[in-house]
C-alpha positions in Angstrom: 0.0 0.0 0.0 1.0 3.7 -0.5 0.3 6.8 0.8 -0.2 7.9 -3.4 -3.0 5.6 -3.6 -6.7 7.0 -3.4 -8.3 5.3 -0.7 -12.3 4.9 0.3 -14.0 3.8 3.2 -17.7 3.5 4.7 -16.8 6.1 7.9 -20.3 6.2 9.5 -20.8 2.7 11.8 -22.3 -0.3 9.9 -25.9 -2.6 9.7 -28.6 -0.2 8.5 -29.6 2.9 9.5 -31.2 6.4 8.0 -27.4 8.0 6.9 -24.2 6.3 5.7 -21.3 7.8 4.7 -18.9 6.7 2.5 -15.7 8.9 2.0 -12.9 9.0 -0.9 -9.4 10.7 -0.1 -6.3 11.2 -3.2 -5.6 12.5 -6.0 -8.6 10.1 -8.1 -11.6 11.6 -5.7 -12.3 14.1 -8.2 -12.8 12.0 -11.0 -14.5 9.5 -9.0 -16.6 12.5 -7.9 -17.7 13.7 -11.4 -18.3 10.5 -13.0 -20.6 8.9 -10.5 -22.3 12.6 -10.3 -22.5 13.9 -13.7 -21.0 17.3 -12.7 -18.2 18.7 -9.8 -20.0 20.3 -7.0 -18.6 23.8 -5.6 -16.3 23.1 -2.9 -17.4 23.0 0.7 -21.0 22.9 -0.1 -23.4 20.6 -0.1 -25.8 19.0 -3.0 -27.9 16.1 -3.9 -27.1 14.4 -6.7 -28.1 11.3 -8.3 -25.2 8.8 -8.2 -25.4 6.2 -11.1 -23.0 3.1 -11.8 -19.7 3.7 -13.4 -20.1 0.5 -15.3 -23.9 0.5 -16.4 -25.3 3.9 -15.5 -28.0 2.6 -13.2 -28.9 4.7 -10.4 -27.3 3.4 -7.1 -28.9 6.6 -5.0 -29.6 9.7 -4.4 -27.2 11.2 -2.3 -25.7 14.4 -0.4 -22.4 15.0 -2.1 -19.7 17.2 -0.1 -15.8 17.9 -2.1 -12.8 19.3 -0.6 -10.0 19.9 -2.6 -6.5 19.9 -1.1 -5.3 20.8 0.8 -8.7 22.0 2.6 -9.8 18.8 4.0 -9.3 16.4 6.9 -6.2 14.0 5.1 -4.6 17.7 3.6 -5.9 15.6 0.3 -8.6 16.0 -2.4 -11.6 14.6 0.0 -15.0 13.3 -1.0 -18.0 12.3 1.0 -20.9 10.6 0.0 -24.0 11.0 2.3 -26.3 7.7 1.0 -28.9 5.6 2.6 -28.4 3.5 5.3 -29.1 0.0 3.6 -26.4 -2.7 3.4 -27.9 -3.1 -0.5 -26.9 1.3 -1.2 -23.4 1.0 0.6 -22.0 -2.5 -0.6 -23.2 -1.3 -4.3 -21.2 2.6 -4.2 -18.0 0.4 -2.6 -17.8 -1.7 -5.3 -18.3 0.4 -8.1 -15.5 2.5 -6.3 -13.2 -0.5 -5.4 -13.2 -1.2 -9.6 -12.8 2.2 -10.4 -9.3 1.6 -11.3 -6.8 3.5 -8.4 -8.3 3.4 -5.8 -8.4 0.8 -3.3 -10.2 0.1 0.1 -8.4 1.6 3.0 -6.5 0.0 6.0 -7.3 1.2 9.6 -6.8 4.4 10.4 -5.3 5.6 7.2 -7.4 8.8 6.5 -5.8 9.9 10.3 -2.8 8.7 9.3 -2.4 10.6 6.2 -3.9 14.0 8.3 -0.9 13.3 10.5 1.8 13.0 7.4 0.2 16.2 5.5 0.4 18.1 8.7 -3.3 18.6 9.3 -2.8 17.0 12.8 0.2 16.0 15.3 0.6 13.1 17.1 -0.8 14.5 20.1 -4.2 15.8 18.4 -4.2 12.2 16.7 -4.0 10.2 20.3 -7.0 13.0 21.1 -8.9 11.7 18.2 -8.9 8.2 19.1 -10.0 9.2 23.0 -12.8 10.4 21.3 -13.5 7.8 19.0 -13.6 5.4 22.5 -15.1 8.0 24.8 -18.0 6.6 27.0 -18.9 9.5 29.3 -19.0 13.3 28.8 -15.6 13.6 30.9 -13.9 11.6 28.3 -15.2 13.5 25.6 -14.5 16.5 27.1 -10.8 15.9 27.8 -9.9 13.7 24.5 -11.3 17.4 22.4 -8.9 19.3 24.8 -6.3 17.6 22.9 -7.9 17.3 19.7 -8.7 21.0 18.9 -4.9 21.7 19.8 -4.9 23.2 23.3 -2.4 20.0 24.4 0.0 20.8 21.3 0.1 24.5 22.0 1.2 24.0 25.6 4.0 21.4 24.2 4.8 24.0 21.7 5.5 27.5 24.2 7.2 25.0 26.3 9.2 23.9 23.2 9.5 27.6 22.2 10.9 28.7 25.9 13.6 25.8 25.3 14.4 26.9 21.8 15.3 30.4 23.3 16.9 29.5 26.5 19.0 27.4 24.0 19.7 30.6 21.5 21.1 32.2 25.0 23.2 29.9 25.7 24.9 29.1 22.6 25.2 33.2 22.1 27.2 33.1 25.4 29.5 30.3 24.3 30.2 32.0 20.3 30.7 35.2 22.3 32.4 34.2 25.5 35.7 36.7 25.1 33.2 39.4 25.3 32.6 41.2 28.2 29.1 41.5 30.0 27.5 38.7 27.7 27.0 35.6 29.8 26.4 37.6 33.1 23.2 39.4 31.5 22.4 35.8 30.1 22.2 33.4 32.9 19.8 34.7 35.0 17.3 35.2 31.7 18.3 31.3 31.3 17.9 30.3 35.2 14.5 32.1 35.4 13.2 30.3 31.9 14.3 26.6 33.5 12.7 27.4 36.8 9.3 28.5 34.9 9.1 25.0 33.1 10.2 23.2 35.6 7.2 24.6 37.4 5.2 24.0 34.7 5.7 20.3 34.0 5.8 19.4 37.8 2.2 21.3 37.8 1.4 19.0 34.8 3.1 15.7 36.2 1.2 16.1 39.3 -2.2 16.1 37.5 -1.6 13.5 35.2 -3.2 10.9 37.5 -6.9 12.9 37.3 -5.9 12.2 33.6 -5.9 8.9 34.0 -9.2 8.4 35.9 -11.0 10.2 33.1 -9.7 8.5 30.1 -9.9 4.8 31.6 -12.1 5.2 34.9 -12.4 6.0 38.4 -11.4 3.0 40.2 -13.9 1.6 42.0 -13.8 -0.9 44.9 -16.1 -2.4 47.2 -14.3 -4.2 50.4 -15.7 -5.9 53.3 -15.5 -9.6 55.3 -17.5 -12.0 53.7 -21.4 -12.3 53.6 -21.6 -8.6 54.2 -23.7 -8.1 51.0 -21.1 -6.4 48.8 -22.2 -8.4 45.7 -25.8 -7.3 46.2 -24.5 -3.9 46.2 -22.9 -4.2 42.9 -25.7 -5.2 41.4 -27.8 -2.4 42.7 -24.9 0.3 41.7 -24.9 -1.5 38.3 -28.9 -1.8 37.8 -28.5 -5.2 36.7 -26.9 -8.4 37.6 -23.3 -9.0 37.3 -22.2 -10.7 40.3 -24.3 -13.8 41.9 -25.9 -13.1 45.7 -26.0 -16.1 48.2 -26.5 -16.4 51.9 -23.4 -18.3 51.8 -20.2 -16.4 53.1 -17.4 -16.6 50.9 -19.6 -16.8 47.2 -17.1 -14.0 45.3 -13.6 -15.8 45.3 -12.5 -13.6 42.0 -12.5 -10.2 41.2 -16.0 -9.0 39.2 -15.7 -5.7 37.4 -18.3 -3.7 36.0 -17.8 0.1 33.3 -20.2 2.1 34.6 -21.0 6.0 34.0 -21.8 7.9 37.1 -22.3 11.4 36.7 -21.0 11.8 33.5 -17.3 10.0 34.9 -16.0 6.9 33.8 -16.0 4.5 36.6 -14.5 0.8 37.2 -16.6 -0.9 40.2 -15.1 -4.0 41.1 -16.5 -6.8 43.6 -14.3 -8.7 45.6 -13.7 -11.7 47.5 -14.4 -11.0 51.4 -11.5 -10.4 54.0 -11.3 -12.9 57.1 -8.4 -14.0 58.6 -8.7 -17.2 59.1 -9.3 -19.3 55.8 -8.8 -22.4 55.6 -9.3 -22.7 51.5 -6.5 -22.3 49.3 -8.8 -20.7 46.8 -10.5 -18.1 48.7 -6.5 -16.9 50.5 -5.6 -16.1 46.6 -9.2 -14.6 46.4 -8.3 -12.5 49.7 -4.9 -11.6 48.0 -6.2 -10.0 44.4 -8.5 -8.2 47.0 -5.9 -7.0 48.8 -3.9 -5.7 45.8 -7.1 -4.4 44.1 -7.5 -2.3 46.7 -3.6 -1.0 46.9 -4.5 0.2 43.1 -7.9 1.5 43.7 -9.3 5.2 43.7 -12.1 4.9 46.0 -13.2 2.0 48.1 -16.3 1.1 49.5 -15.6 -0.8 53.0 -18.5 -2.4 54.1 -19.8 -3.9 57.2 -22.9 -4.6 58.6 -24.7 -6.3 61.8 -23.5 -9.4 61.8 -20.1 -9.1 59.7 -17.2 -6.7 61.4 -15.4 -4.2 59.6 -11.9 -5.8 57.4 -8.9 -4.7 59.0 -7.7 -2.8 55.8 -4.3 -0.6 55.7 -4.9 1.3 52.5 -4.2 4.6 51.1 -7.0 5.0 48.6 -10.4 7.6 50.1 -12.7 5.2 51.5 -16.8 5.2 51.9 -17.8 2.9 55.1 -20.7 1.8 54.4 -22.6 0.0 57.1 -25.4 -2.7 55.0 -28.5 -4.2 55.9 -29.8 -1.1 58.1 -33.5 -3.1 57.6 -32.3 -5.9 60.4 -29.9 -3.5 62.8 -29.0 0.0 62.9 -25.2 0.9 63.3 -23.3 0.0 65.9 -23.2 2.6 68.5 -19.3 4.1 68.2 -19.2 2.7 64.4 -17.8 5.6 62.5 -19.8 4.8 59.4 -20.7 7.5 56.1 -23.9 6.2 55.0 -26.3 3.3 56.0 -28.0 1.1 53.3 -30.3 -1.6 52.8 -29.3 -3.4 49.5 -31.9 -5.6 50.3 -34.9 -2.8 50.5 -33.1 0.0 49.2 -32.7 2.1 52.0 -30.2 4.6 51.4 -29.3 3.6 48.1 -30.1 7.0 46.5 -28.0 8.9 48.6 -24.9 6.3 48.3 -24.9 6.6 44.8 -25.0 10.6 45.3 -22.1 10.1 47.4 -20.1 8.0 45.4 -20.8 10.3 42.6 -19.6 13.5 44.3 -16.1 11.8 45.6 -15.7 10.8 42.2 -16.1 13.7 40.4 -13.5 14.9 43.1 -11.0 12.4 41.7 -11.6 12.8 38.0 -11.0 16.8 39.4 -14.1 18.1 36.9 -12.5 21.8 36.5 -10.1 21.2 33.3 -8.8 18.5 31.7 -5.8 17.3 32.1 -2.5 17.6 29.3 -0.5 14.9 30.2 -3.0 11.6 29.7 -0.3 8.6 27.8 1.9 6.9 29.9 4.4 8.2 26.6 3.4 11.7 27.5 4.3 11.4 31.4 7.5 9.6 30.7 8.4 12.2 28.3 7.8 14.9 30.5 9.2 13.3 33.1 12.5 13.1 31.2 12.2 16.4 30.0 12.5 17.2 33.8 15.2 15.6 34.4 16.9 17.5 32.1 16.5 20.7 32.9 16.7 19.6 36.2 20.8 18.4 35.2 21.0 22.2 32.9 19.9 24.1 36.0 23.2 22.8 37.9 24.9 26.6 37.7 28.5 24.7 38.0 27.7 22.9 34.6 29.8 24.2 31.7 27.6 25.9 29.2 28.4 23.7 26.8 26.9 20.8 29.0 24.0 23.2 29.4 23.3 23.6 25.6 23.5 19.7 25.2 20.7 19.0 28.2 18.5 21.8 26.5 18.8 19.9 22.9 17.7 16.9 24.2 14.9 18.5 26.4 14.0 20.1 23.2 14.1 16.3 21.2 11.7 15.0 23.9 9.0 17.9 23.4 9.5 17.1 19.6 8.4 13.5 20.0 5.5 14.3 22.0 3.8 16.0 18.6 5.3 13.5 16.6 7.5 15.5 14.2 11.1 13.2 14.9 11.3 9.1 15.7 7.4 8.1 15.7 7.1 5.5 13.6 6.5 2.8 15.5 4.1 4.6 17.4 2.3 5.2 14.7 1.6 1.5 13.4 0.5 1.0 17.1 -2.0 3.9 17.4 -3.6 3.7 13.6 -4.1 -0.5 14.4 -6.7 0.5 16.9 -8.8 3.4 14.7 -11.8 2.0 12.7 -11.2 1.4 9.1 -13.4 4.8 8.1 -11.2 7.0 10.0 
């Protein structure tokens, strides 16, 4: 395949439904265009056409046409979009008469994104964005993957890229001019300021890269208690539906249950787990007991639970924590139980305002007021090595010449982040997972 081919693709989802469309990127889409339409349409605007068979003339549709030549389009190629009817019978029939068109060819995952990203139209960073969208679940998600979509990510990258560029022209101006008097005096504190500014910055950024996590893949979620405390009843109430089975019998969980849910417009992972005792004899449930224990070292927010006839888990955790005491409808809490809420799975009791509470600490954690730049474990290790390096070129006993070397390599790393040296790997990775019409 080549990126000179003219490529076409059904972008809207498949199986039937009111709209499909189907779109045509390279240098044949304007042929394509005229001779399935009759005529070229104005640029930009939109018109219904009659689209008839390349090989018979036979109507396939009426259809909205839309052309955009380069390099005023999505790819930075000459696009085309055809806006047909839904059916399987319309779509397969416009594919085929394209796919033997002659030059152009069906296209492989990703590749209209991917030719955006080699035409310039978008960076890497704006291309990761896309494909948060593309999997977005809950408005948080959406909200933070067009943060980094519309650019906003790529223009922080870029000042911090810009500082670099001229704390770098400084100090190579005090090294070609060093006999001079006066020149590296007025320069060094212009440079030490500029490192301490994005150090700041990145630290700032480092430091909020976790509430970037929790948005894109979740809040996590766990609910902890001894056995036969009715955790598993709870997750099925949280979840409206049944994902994890309910017995009298202590001791039913013995693996970890998970459930996606949205609360409150947040992306949240509940897990179930295996109750806490202390003295098991099974083999099975003391490896159940152990994934609790470790599910709980990762999670966000846990839910310890307790109730009348099962005692609180001794827990040592460092995650926020809900106690919630279960079934209220057989005994109130214990007097001198610190507890945050009391529930009834069983009746319902209290149910309401758990889920209120549970939504509130986790709009807390996802931190709702802006979304977060740094959301790629690529991005936080790059920044993080960025640091590091300016952390080295702020050593004032450093030879300038040392200094000038740390700042290139900052400068590399920033570089990478938008994708414009040493991606190319990346690349094959990130277009894999995009949808064939995008």
């Amino acid at each position: 395949m080549s990126v000179s081919d003219t490529i076409y693709a059904l972008s809207s989802g498949g199986g039937k439904a009111g709209v499909a469309v189907v779109r045509v990127s390279g240098s044949s889409a304007g042929k394509a265009v005229r001779d399935l339409c009759g005529d070229m349409p104005e640029p930009r605007k939109a018109v219904l056409r009659r689209l008839r068979a390349l090989s018979d003339g036979q109507t396939i549709d009426r259809a909205i046409v839309l052309w955009f030549p380069a390099p005023y389009s999505f790819t930075g190629e000459d696009v085309a979009e055809f806006h047909v009817h839904g059916s399987a019978g319309v779509v397969r029939w416009l594919c085929e008469e394209l796919r033997d068109y002659g030059g152009i060819r069906p296209a492989s995952a990703g590749e209209f994104s991917r030719r955006a990203f080699l035409n310039g139209k978008l960076d890497l960073v704006e291309i990761e964005g896309l494909a948060d969208v593309l999997d977005a679940d809950t408005r948080s998600q959406v909200r933070q993957a067009l943060f980094h979509v519309d650019g906003h990510a790529s223009e922080i990258f870029g000042r911090w890229r810009g500082e670099l560029v001229r704390g770098l022209a400084l100090v190579e101006a005090c090294i070609d001019f060093s006999d001079a008097e006066g020149v590296e005096a007025d320069a060094r504190p212009q440079i030490a300021s500029m490192l301490q500014e994005l150090q700041e910055g990145m630290s700032r950024e480092l430091a909020g890269s976790e509430r970037g996590r929790r948005v894109r893949q979740g809040v996590r979620v766990v609910l902890a208690g001894a056995p036969n405390a009715g955790k598993s009843s709870l997750m099925n109430t949280i979840a409206a539906r049944d994902v994890a089975i309910v017995s009298r019998h202590a001791g039913t969980t013995r693996d970890i249950v998970e459930v996606s849910l949205d609360l409150g417009g947040h992306a949240v992972e509940l897990a179930d787990t295996a109750g806490i005792r202390e003295n098991s004899g099974s083999e099975v449930e003391q490896l159940g007991i152990q994934r609790t224990l470790e599910r709980i070292s990762e999670a966000d927010l846990v839910l310890v639970v307790a109730a009348a006839d099962v005692t609180w888990p001794k827990l040592e955790m460092d995650s926020e924590a809900i106690r919630v005491w279960n079934k209220c409808d057989l005994a109130n809490v214990t007097t001198g139980d610190k507890v945050d809420i009391s529930v009834s799975a069983r009746t319902g009791e209290g149910l309401r305002e758990l889920l209120r509470l549970i939504e509130e600490r986790v709009a807390e954690l996802a931190a709702d007021s802006e979304p977060a730049l740094l959301v790629r474990d690529r991005q936080i290790h790059a920044v993080r090595k960025c640091l590091e390096h300016l952390q080295t070129a702020s050593d004032v006993a450093l030879p300038l010449e040392i200094v000038a070397e740390e700042l290139r390599a900052a400068t590399r790393i920033l570089e990478k982040i938008v994708g414009k040296i040493d991606v190319e790997d990346l690349l094959d990775d990130i277009f894999s997972r995009f949808c064939i019409g995008k």
